[in-house]
N, C-alpha and C positions, 0 to 999 in steps of 0.2 A: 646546327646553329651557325650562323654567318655572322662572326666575330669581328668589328672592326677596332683598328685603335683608336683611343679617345684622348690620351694624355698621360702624364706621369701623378702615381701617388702622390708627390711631394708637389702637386699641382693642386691639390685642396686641402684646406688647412684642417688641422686633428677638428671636429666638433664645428664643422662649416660643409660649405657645398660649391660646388660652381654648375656652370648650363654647358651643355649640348645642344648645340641648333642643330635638328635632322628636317626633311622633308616632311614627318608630321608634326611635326612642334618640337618645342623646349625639353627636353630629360634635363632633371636636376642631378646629379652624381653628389652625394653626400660620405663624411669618413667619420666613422667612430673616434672615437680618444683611446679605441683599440686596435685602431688600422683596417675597421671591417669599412666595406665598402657598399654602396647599395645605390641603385638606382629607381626614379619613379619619375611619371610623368610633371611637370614642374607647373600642376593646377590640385588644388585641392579641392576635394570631391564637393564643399560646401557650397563654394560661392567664385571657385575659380582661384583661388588669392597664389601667390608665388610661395611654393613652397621652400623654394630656394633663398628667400628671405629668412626663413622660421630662423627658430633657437633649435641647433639640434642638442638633444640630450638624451644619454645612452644611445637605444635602437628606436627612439622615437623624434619626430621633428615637432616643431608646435608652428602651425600657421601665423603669419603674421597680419590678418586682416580679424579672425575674430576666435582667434587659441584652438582650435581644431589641433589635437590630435594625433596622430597619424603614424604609424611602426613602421616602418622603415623595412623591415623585413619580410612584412605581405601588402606594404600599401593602405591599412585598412585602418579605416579611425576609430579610435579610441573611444567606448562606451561611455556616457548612454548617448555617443553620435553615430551616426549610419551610412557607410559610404567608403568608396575605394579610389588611390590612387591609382592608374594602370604600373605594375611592376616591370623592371624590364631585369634580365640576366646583366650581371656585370660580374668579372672577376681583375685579379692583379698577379702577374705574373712577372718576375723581378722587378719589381716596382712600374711597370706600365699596365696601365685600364686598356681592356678592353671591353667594350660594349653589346650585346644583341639586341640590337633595335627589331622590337615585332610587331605589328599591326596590334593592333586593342581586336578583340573579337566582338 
């Protein structure tokens, strides 16, 4: 993996998210109200909408263009809807994000 830094924990608020601009697009980086952390491409698989708008809540975020869905921990929307964010690795290591940004296959 080719880990870069992205920022500090205390850089997204508990139950919020902020952006990564990289070379292929937007990463939303999202935090629990448990300090977990996750990343995913910052388009919802529906209609494109910023998922980094949503509400997040627990390990799921809910899109803000038409309530999609979406878990946080595989990208994948929430039944009976059909469809994936791309996930990317993220971890927090004394409180700094690092990122692996991977091409979508």
């Amino acid at each position: 993996m080719n880990w870069i830094q992205v920022g500090n924990l205390n850089d997204i608020p508990r139950q919020g998210s902020r952006i990564v601009n990289t070379a292929t697009g937007e990463i939303a980086l999202f935090r629990s109200v448990d300090d977990q952390v996750f990343a995913l491409n910052n388009r919802c698989p529906h209609k494109g909408g910023p998922l980094s708008q949503g509400i997040v809540h627990g390990k799921r975020v809910t899109c803000p263009l038409h309530s999609w869905q979406i878990d946080l921990e595989t990208g994948s929307a929430i039944a009976p809807d059909v469809g994936c964010a791309h996930k990317h690795d993220v971890k927090v290591e004394g409180g700094i994000l690092f990122l692996d940004i991977k091409v979508e296959a």
